[in-house]
Every structure is written in C-alpha cells, then in structure tokens.
C-alpha positions as CSV (number, residue, x, y, z in Angstrom):
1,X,31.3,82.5,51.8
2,X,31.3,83.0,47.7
3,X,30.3,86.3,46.4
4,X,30.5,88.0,42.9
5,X,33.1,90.5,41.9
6,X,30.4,93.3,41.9
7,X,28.9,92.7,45.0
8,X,32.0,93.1,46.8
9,X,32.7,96.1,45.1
10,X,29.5,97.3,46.7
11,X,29.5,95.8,50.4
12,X,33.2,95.8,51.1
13,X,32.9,97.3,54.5
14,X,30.7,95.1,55.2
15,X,32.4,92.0,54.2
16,X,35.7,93.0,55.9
17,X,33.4,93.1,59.1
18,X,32.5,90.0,58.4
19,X,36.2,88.8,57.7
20,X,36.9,90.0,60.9
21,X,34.6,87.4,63.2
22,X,36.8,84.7,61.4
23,X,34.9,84.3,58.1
24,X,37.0,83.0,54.8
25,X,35.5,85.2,51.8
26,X,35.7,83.6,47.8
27,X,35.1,86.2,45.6
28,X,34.0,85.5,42.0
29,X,33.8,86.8,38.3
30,X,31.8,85.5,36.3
31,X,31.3,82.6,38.1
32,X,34.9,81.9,38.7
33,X,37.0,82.3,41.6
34,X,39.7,85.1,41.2
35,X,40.7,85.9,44.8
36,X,40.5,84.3,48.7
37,X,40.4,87.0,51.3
38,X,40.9,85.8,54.9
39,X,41.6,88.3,57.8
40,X,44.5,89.2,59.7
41,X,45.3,87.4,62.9
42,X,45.0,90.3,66.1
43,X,45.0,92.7,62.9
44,X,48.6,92.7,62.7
45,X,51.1,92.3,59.4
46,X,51.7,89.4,58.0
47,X,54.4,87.4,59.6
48,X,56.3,86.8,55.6
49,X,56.7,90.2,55.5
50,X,60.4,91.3,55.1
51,X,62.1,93.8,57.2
52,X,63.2,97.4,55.1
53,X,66.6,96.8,53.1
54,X,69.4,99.7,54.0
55,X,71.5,100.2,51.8
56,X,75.2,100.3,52.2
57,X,74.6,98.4,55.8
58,X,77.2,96.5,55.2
59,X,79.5,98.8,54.4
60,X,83.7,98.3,55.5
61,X,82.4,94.7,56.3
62,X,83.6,92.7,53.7
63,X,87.4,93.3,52.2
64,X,89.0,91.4,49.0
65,X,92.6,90.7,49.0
66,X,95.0,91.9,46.5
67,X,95.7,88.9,45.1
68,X,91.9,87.7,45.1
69,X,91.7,86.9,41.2
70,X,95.4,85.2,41.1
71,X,95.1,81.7,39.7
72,X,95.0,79.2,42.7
73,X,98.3,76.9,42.8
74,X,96.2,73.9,42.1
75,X,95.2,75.1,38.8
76,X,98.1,75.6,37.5
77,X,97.7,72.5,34.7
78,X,94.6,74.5,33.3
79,X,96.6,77.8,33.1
80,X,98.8,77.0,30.8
C-alpha cells in the first residue's frame, strides 16, 4: 500500500493496525517515496539491535608489558 505523507500523519493508528495483519506500507511526499514501514515480527525488537555497552567491563582484563613499546630484535636494521 502507497499513501501520501499527510495522510499518514492523519490515519497512523490506523495504518499501524493495518501493518500489523502483515501489510507493507510506502509512504510518499509529493509523489515520491521517502520511507517503507513493515511491522514487527511477534511485536518484538529487532533482531540487529545491539546489546547495552558497560563501560569499564573489561576492566583488569587486559595487561601491557613493561617493555611493550621496546624495538623488536628483528628490527634492529631500521633502528639505527
């Protein structure tokens, strides 16, 4: 179904009842589509959402050596 920016503004209850029986809604402006609205599966989120970040989670996890920034043995040509 296709319908016009201002008429959705109008019958969006309406329309999202209709979304819900499986319907695919095209909405317009001035006679060009702007936005697809589809429903929900079982009403529930949608499955690309991301989980909440915590910060400092991973706290005391990860540990850099002393010597971490030491030139490597191997590069010892380009060091000089």
């Amino acid at each position: 179904m296709t319908i016009s920016l201002e008429e959705a503004q109008r019958q969006l209850a309406q329309l999202l009842d209709t979304l819900a029986k499986g319907e695919e809604l095209v909405i317009t402006r001035d006679g060009r589509p702007v936005a697809r609205l589809i429903a929900e599966p079982n009403g529930t989120p949608h499955a690309k959402s991301k989980p909440d970040r915590i910060l400092g989670s991973a706290k005391g996890l990860v540990r850099i050596s002393s010597d971490f920034d030491a030139p490597l043995d191997e590069f010892g040509e380009y060091t000089d």
